[in-house]
C-alpha positions as a LaTeX table, in Angstrom:
\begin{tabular}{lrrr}
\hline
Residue & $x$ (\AA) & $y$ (\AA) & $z$ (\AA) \\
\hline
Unk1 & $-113.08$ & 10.18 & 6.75 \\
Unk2 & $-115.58$ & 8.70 & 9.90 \\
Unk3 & $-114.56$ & 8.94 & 13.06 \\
Unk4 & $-115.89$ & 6.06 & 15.51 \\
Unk5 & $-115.94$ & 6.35 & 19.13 \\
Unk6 & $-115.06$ & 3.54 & 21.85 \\
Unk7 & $-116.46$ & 3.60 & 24.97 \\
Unk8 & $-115.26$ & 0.76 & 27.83 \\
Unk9 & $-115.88$ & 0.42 & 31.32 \\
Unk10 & $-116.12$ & $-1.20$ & 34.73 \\
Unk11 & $-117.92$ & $-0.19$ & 37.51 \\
Unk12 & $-121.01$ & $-1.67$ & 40.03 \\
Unk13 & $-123.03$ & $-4.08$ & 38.39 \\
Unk14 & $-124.88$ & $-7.22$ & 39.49 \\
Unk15 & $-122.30$ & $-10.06$ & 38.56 \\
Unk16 & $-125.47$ & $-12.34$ & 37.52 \\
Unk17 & $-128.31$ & $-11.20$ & 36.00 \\
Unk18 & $-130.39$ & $-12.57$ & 38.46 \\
Unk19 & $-129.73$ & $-9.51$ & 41.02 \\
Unk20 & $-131.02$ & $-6.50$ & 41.15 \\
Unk21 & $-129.85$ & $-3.63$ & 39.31 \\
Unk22 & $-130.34$ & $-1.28$ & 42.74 \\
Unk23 & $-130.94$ & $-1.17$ & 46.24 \\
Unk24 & $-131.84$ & 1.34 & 48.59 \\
Unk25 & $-131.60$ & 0.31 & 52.87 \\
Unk26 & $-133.14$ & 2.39 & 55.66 \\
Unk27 & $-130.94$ & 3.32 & 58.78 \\
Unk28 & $-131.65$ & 5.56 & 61.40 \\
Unk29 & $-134.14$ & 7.67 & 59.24 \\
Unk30 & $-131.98$ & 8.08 & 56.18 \\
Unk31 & $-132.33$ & 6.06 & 53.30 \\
Unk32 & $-128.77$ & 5.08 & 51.37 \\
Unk33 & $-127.87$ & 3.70 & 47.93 \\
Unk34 & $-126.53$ & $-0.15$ & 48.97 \\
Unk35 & $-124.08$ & $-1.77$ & 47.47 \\
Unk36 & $-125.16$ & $-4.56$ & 44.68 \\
Unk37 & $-121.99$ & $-6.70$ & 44.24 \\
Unk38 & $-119.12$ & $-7.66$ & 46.12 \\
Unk39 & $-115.77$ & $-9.18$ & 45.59 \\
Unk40 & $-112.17$ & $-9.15$ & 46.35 \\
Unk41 & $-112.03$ & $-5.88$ & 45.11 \\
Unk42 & $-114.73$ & $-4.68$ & 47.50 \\
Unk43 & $-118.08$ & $-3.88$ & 47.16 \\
Unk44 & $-119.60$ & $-1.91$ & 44.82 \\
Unk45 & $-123.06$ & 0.57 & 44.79 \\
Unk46 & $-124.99$ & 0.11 & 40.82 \\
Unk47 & $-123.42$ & 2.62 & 37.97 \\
Unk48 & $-126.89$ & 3.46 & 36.53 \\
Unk49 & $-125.96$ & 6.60 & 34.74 \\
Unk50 & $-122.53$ & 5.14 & 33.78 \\
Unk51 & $-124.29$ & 2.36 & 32.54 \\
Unk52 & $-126.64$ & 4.40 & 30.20 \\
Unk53 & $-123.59$ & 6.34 & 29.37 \\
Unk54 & $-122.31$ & 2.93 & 28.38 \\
Unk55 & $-125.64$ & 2.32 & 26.12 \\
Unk56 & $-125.11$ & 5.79 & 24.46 \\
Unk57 & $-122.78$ & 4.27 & 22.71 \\
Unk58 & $-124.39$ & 1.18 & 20.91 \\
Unk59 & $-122.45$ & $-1.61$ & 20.03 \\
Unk60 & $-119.03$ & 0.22 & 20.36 \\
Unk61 & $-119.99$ & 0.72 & 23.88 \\
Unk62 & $-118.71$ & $-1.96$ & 26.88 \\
Unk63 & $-118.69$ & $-2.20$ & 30.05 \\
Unk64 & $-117.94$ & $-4.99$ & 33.15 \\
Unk65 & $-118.76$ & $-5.23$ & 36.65 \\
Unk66 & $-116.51$ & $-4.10$ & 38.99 \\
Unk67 & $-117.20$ & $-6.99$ & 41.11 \\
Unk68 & $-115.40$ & $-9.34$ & 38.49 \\
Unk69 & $-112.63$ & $-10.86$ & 40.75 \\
Unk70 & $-111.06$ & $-11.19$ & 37.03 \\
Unk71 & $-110.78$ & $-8.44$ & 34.45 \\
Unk72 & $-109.00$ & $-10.29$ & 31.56 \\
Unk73 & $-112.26$ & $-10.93$ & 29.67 \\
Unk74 & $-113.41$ & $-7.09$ & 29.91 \\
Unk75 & $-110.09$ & $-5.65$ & 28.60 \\
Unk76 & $-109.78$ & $-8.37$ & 25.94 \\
Unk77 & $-113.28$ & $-7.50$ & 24.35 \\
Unk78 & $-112.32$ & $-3.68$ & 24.64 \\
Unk79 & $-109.06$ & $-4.53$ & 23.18 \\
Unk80 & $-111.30$ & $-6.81$ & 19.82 \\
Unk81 & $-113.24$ & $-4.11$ & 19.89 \\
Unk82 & $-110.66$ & $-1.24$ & 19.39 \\
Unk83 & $-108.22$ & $-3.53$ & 16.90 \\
Unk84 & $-111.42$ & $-3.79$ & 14.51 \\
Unk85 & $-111.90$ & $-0.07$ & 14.69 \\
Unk86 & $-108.19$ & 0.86 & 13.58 \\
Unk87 & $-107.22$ & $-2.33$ & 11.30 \\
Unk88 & $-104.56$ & $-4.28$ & 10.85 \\
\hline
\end{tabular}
């Protein structure tokens, strides 16, 4: 017997691929992590370990921006995901 793991989720990530994965800003001599993505859920610094976390896990591993104003296609891909894993 093989036991598969399942890995899903969301958290900061550019929306479009266009953006930049990270962003740093200088104020008053510090330099901060800045957010990447923003939506009506807020706004949202980059998951870079999550995200390689995420990659760990090869194809059974999935994951979403939290900046998504709509999570429905996220879950449902999880959900194809974890239905082929455990059958009918």
């Amino acid at each position: 017997m093989s036991c598969a793991s399942l890995f899903g989720s969301c958290f900061g990530w550019p929306v479009d691929e266009i953006a930049p994965q990270y962003r740093y800003v200088s104020e008053r001599n510090t330099i901060d992590y800045a957010p990447i993505c923003q939506s009506a859920n807020g706004t949202a610094t980059a998951g870079l370990r999550l995200e390689r976390f995420v990659e760990a896990f090869g194809a059974n591993g999935s994951f979403a921006s939290i900046c998504h104003d709509d999570f429905r296609p996220a879950l449902q891909r999880i959900g194809q995901r974890l239905g082929g894993m455990v059958g009918p």
